[in-house]
N, C-alpha and C positions, 0 to 999 in steps of 0.2 A: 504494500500500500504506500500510497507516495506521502511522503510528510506534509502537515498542513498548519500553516500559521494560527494563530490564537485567535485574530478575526472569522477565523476558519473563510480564507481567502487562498486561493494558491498563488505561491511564492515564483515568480516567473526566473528569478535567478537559481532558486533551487532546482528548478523543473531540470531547465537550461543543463547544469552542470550532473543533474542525475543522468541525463543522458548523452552528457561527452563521457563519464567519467565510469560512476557505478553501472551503467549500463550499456555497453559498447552497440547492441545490438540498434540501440534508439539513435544512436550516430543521425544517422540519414532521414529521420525522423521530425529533427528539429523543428523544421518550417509546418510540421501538422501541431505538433504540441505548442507552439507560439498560438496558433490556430486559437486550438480548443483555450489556451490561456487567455486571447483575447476576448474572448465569448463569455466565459464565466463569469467577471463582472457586469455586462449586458444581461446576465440570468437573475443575477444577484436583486439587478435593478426592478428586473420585470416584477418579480416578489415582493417590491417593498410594500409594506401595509400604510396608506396612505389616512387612517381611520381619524388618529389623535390627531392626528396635524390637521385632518378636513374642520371635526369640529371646535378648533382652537380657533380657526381662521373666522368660525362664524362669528366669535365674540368680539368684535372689532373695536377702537377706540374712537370716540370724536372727536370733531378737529373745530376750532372754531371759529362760526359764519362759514361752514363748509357744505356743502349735502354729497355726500360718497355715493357712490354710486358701484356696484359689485353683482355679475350676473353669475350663474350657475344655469349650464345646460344640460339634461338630463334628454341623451338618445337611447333610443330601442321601438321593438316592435308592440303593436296592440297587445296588453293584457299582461305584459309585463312587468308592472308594481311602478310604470313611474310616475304616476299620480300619488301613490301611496307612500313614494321615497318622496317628494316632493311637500305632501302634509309633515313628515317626518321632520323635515329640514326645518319647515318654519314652525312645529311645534318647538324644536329645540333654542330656535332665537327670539321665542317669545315667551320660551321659559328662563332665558339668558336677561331679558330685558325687561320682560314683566307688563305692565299696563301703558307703559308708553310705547306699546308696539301695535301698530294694525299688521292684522295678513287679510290678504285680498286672493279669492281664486275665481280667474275668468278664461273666457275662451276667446276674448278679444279686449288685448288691451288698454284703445281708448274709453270702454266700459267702465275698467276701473277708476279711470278719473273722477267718474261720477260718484265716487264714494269715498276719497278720502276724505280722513279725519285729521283736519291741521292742524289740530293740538295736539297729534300723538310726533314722535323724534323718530322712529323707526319703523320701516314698511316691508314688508312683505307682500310681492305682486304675483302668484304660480297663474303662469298664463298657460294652461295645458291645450297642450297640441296646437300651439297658434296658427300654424302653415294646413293645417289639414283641416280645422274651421272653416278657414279663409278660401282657398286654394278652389277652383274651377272642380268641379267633381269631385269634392271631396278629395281627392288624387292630389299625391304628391310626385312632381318632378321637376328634380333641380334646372333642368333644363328650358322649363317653362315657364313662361310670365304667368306672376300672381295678379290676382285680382285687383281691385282698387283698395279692398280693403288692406290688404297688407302696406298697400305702399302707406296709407295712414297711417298705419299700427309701426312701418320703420320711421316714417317721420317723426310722431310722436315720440319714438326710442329714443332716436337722437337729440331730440330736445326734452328731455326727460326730469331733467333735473331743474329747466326753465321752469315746466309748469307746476312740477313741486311748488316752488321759490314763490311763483304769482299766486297760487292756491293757498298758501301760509300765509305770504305778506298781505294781501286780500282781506283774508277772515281776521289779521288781526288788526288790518285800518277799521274792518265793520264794528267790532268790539270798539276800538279805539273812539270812533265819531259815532258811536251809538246806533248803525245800521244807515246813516247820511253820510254815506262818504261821498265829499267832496272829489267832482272831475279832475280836479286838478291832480287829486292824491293817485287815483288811481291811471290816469295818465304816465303820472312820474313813478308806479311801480311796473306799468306797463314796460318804460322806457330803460328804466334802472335796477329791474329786478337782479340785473347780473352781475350788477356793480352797486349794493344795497350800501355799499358807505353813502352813496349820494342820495340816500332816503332819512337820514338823520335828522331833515327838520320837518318830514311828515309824518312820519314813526319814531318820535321822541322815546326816551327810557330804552334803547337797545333793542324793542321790537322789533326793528330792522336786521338784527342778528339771526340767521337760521345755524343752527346744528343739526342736521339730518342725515338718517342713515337709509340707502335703497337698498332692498335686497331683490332681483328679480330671476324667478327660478320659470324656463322656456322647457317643453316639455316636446319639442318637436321627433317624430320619428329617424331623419337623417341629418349627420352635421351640412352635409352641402343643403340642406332648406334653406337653413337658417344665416349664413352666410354674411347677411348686409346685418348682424344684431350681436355684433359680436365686442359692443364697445364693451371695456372695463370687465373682460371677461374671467371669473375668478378660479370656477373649476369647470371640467367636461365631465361627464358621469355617463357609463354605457353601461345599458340595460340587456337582458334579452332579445334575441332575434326575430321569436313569435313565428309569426304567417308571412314573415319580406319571401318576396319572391326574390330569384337568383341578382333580378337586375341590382337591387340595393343589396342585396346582402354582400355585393361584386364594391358597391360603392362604401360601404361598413370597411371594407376588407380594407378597401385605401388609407384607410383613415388612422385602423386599429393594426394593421399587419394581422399577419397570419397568425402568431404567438397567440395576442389575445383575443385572437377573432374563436380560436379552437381555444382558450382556456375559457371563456365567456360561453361557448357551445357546451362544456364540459358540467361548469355549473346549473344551467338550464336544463340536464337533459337531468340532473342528481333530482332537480327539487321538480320537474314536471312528470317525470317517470318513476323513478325512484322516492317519489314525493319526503324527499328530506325538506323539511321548512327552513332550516338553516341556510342552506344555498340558495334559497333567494332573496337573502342579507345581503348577499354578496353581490357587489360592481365593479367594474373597470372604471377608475378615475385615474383623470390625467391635469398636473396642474397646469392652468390656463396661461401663465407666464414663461413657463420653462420646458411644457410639450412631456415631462416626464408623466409614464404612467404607472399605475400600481392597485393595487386592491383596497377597497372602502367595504369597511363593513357596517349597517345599517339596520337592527330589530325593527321591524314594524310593531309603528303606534297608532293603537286606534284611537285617541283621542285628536279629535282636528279641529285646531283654532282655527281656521279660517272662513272669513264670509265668501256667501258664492254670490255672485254678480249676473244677474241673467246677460245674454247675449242679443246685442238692436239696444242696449239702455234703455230694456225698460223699467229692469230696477230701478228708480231714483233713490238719493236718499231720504229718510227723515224728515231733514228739516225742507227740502225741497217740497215734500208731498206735500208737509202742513202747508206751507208757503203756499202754493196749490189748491189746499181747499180752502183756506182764505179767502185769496179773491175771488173764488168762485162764491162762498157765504156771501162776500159784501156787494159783487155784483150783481146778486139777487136781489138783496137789501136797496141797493141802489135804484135799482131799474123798479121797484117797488113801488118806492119815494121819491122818484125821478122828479115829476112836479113841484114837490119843498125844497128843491136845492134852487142856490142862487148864483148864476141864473139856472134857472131850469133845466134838467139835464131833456136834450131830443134826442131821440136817434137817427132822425135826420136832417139833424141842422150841420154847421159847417165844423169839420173834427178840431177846429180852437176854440171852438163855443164850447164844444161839448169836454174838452180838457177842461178847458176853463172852469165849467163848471164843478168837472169832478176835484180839480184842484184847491178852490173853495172849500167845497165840503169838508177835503181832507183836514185841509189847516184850523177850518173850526173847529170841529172833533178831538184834533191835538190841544188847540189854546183850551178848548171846555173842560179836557180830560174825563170827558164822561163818553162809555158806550152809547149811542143811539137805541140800539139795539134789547138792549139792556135797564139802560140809565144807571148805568154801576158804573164807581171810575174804571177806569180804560185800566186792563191787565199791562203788565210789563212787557210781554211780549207780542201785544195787539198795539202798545207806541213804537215797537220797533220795527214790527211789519207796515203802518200806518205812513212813516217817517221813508222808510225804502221806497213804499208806494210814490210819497209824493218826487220822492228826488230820482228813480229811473221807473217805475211799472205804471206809471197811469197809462199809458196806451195799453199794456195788456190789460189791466182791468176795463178800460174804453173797448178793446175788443170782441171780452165777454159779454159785457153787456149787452154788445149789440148781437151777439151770437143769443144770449138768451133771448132776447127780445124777437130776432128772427124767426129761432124755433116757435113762436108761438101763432106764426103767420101760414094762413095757407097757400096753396101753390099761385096763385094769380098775387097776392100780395106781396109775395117772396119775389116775384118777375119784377113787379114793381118798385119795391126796395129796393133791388140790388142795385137795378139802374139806376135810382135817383141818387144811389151812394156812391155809383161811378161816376156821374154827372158832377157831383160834388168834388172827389178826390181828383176827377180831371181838369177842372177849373182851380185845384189850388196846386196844382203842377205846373198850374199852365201851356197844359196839351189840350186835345181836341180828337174824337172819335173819326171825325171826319178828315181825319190828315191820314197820309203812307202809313200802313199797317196799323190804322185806329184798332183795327178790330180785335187785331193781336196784342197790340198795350190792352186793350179794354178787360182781353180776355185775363192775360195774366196779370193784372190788376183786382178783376174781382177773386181772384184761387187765393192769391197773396196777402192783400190788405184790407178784403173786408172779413174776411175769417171769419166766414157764415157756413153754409154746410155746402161743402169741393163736391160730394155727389150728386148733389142736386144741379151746381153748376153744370158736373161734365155730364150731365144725364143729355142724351137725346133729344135736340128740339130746343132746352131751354133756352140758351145760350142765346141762340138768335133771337128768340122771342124777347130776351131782356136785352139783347145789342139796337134790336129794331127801339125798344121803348125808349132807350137813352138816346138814340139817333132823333126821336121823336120829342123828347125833351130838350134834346140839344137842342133842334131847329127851333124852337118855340122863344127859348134866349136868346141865340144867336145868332139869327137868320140870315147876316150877311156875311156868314163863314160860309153858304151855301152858293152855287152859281144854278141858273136854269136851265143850263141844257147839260150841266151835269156834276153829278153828286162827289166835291174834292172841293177842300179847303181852299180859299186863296191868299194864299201866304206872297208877301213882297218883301224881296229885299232894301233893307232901309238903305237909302240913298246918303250919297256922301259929297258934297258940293266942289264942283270944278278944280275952286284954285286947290281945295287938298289934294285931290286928286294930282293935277299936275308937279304939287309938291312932292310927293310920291314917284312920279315917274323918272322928278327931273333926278333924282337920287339912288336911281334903280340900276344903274349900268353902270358895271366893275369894266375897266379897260385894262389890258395889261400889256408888257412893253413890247409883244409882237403884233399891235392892233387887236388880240382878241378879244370880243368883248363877250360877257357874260351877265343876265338877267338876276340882278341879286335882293332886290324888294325882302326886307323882314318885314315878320309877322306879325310883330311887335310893335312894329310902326301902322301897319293895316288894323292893328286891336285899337290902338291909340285914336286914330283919326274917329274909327266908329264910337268908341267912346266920349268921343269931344263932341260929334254931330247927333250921337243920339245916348245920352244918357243912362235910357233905360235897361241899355244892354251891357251896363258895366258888369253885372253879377257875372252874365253869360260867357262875357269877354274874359273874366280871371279864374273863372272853373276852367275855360280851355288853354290858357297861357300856366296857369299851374300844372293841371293834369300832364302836359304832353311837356312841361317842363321849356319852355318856350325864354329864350335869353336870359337875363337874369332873375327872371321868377322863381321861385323853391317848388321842386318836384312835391306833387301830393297825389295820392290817389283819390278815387271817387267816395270813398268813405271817411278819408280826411276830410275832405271837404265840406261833406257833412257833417261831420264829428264838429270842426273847428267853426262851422257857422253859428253855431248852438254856446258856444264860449264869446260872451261879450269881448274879452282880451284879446283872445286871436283876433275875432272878427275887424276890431277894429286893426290889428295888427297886419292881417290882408284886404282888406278892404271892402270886405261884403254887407251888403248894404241890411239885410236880414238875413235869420235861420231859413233855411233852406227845410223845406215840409217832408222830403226823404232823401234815402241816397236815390232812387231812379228817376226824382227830378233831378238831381243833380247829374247826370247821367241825359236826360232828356237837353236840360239847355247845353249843356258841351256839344252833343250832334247837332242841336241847332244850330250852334255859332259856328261850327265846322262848317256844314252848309252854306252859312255865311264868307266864311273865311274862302272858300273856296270859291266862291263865287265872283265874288271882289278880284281874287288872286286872276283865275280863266278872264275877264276882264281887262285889267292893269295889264296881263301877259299879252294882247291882243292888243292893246292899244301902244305896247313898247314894239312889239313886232311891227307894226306899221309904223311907226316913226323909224324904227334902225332900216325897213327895205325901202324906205321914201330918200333916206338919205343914202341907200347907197350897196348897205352892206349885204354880205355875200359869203356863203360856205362853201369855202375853195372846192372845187369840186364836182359840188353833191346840186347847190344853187345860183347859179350866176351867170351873168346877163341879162340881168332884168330893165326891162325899159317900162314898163307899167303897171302899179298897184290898185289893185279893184279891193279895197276892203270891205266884205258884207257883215257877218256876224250878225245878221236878224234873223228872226224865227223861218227858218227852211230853206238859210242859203246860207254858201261855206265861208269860211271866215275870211281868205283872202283866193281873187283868182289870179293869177301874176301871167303876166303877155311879157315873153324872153325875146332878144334882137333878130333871131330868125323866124318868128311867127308862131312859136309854139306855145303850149298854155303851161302852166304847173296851177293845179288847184290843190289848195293847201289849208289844212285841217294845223291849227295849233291847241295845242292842252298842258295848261301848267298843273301841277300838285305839290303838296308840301305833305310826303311823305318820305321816310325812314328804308321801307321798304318797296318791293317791287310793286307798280301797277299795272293795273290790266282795261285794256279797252277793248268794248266789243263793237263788231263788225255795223250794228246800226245806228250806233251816234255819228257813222260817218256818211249816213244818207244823204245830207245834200250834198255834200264832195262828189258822191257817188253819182248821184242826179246832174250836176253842172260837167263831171267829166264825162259822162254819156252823150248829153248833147250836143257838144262841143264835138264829139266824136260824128254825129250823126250829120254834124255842118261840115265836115270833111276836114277838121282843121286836126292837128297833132296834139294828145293832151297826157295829162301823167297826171297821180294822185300822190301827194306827200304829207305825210304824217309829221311835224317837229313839236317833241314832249321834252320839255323842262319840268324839272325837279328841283326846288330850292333848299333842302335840305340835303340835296346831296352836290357836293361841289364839283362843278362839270359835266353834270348830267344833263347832257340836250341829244336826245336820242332823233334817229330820221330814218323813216320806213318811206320808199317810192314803190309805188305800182301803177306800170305800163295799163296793166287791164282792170276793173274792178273786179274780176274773177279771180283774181290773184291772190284777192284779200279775207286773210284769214278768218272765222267768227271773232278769236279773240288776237287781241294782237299784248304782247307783254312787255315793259318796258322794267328791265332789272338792273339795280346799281349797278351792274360789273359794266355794265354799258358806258358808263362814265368815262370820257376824257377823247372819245373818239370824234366826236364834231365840234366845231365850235364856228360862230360868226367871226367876221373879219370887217373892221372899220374900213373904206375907201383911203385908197392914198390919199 
């Protein structure tokens, strides 16, 4: 027997010299016995019992204003205990921690958001089976795009510890300002949740300090599922093989080698055949920093701390339900006594009346401190729901009400309401049924914001019969939104007087030092002039100069904008002139301005083009020769028709836009071009059709399409930045 060290390791120098020395015959052997001596340690390792060190790790330390963050992935097949190893785990860190610990068990983990508890310091999330939840057919394969829902559920992951932070700092401004927390506060936790030293003077006393610890244990069948969740991963844990068929149990193999792929098969076959319960204590862990693997041994416990989370959220919590049946209580209440409040609450008067009115009520009810209801003083937690109401949920409660109030209508009165309510919300938007796609604002307008009963809407028939009533009502207010020979809005572009105009043009043309000249009009200056000539459309004008980030205006989206109308400080800090009634008016006057903006631009660009070919200029090339400019641009004739020195025509279609991206024009805005170069053809003269698109957002973009025939010309013609740099005009010597 060969000698063996006190580690009970073999000695690779003793091996070495037993076999030059005491044993001649091993001579030539050498290179096998280094062999087997390298291997031995790699056996050593496979064996190591990985048990105390797993559960030492779970007891972790805090760190302060930290939230840690630690996942543990538990793989294997159906039916093989890892939901069971999984309760196990956060039995043990919730018996390490005690009452400051939630554990949460779901099967999709933006669910559990909906249930923590932000007073507790340590969480526990066992998301079992997330990819198989989720996953098209139940079916897993790595290979294949997840659903939408996963891609939530990895977003979420990644920012994991953000929503912790905003869910704690949240609940405890609500404690802090008594359920009235101030916009501003939650603005600046929105902003600052990740850098809370800058919350110091809204969460006074340290409140702004978190200590928190995540634990979240992933319960997916393959490690390649899970792939994109692998932040801050602390341990791997492999289960049983169960029912995988060859294709994964091939993909297992990758992962685990063969060693533990057959000691993992060895255990399984002891406790599923041989039914020893002991052997399926046992797992393959590997730790998640260092790739080493080794044996966890794990009793099952049947005691399970953890809450189960239905899947769709429709668990809420607690305090949400109450919150919940509250205003449903007082929108009853309300809609009751609708007549005593002051003013009177209608259900179809204008939705500031009807705030208004509920916004009164509330603030008496506070100053009284007495229940209505009742006439008992107001409970403590009927001023804190009361106080909430009045500073973000009056509209839900306005909602309700008017949902109750609906349900008590029958089917003709229902048709009737809804329209006079869309009649209503479309006049404080400032749209119109009768404009491009009324019907479709109409529609998804009544699903959305009168939040009366979506079946009844999408039932069969109704729809129209309440679209005809509102069209019906429209006409009756606003009769000269109508024309007689036929049923469309007449919208006018507000005009803007000469000399600006010409001031505009005279500052439009960039020249550079090879004569080429370039159409360069900002939009900024086109927002300006309409703001000076017509007032009313300043709101319109800096929803679209913010949104689209337009010169030195500050980028906002469509929901900033609304968020920030509703803030007298901002407001006045961009310059909006009132709150804005939702984000899809906000959203409505940017298209309109755009329409505007665009409109003015196709213009200005038409009337620079006939001044630069009047004097002269020309694209080497492509345009030149011109001895006479015909400019039309009225309604069904082309914009310019140009007579060249030998008698031939070029009729020419110009189109500016200020966009970022590629445009596309179709084949019949170019009807009259098409119509004036036919005829021309048909008088025997020589004619061609040319297309020149400027793009002012992209620098150099004047793109030029020529067609001999109109047959030539595409349905769609597309005009792509990469186009940039290939034409340009040329000033006259």
């Amino acid at each position: 027997m060969l000698p063996r060290s006190s580690e009970n390791e073999v000695d690779l120098m003793d091996i070495t010299q037993i076999g030059e020395t005491k044993f001649p015959s091993m001579h030539h052997n050498n290179d096998t016995i280094r062999t087997l001596n390298a291997k031995m340690p790699e056996f050593k390792k496979r064996d190591r019992d990985f048990t105390e060190e797993f559960f030492k790790s779970l007891k972790v330390e805090f760190y302060p204003n930290q939230i840690q963050l630690f996942n543990i992935h538990i793989y294997g097949g159906p039916g093989t205990g890892k939901s069971t190893l999984a309760r196990t785990i956060g039995y043990n860190i919730k018996e390490h921690f005690g009452d400051d610990c939630q554990c949460l068990e779901c099967q999709y983990l933006p669910d559990a958001m909906h249930h923590i508890d932000p007073e507790k310091e340590v969480f526990v999330i066992s998301v079992d089976d997330p990819m198989g939840a989720a996953a098209e057919g139940g079916t897993q394969d790595a290979r294949k795009g997840m659903s939408d829902d996963v891609d939530v559920a990895r977003a979420l992951f990644n920012g994991i510890r953000h929503r912790f932070a905003k869910i704690i700092l949240l609940d405890r401004a609500e404690q802090l300002y008594e359920g009235a927390v101030p916009d501003e506060v939650v603005e600046a936790i929105d902003k600052h949740h990740d850098h809370r030293d800058k919350l110091k003077d809204v969460l006074p006393d340290g409140l702004w300090m978190i200590d928190a610890v995540i634990f979240t244990i992933w319960g997916p069948q393959l490690p390649t599922i899970d792939s994109t969740f692998h932040q801050n991963k602390m341990w791997n844990i492999y289960k049983g093989l169960s029912s995988m068929d060859d294709k994964r149990k091939a993909e297992m193999r990758k992962v685990l080698g063969s060693y533990w792929m057959s000691k993992l098969g060895e255990k399984e076959r002891d406790w599923r055949r041989k039914r020893k319960e002991e052997a399926r204590s046992w797992s393959v862990i590997e730790d998640g920093y260092t790739n080493e693997k080794g044996w966890l041994y794990v009793e099952k416990n049947n005691k399970n701390v953890f809450e189960p989370v239905d899947r769709g959220g429709k668990g809420f919590q607690k305090k949400i339900k109450a919150t919940t049946e509250q205003i449903d209580e007082w929108a009853q209440y309300i809609y009751e006594n609708r007549n005593s409040l002051t003013p009177p609450y209608d259900p179809y008067g204008k939705q500031e009346d009807r705030r208004r009115s509920l916004n009164n009520f509330i603030t008496d009810v506070l100053s009284r401190d007495v229940d209505p209801r009742t006439f008992k003083p107001l409970a403590p937690h009927i001023q804190i729901f009361l106080k909430k109401v009045r500073k973000g949920k009056i509209q839900e409660v306005d909602n309700r009400i008017i949902k109750y109030h609906y349900n008590t209508l029958n089917k003709d009165e229902k048709i009737s309401s809804t329209a006079l309510q869309l009649k209503l919300i479309l006049e404080e938007e400032g749209m119109s049924p009768n404009m491009k796609a009324g019907r479709q604002i109409a529609y998804d307008l009544a699903r959305r914001k009168i939040k009366t009963d979506e079946q009844f809407i999408e039932k069969g028939g109704n729809f129209t019969k309440i679209f005809n009533h509102l069209l019906y009502l429209w006409h009756s207010d606003h009769p000269e939104q109508f024309s007689r020979k036929q049923n469309v809005m007449a919208v006018k572009t507000p005009p803007i007087n000469r000399e600006a105009e010409r001031e505009l043009l005279d500052h439009a043309t960039t020249e550079s030092d090879d004569r080429t000249i370039e159409f360069t009009i900002s939009e900024e200056d086109i927002a300006d002039i309409i703001i000076e000539n017509h007032p009313e459309w300043r709101d319109r004008a800096l929803i679209y100069l913010h949104t689209e980030g337009i010169g030195e205006y500050e980028p906002m989206t469509n929901s900033q904008v609304y968020r920030f109308s509703h803030m007298e400080q901002m407001r006045e800090r961009y310059g909006f002139r009132e709150p804005f009634t939702s984000e899809e008016a906000v959203k409505y006057r940017k298209r309109e301005f755009r329409g505007i903006m665009s409109n003015y631009l196709g213009k200005l660009f038409e009337k620079w083009m006939d001044d630069i070919l009047m004097e002269g200029c020309y694209i080497p090339g492509v345009l030149e020769s011109i001895s006479d400019v015909q400019h039309g641009g009225g309604i069904g004739q082309p914009d310019f028709t140009l007579i060249h020195d030998d008698g031939s025509y070029t009729v020419l279609s110009v189109k500016c836009y200020n966009s970022s991206r590629s445009e596309t024009l179709k084949r019949g805005e170019l009807s009259p071009e098409i119509q004036r170069h036919n005829n021309l053809l048909e008088k025997g003269h020589r004619s061609r059709i040319m297309v020149i698109y400027r793009n002012i957002r992209i620098s150099g973009m004047l793109a030029v399409f020529t067609y001999n025939s109109a047959a030539d010309i595409p349905e769609r013609l597309t005009f792509s930045p990469a186009m940039a740099g290939q034409y340009a005009f040329v000033s006259p010597d």
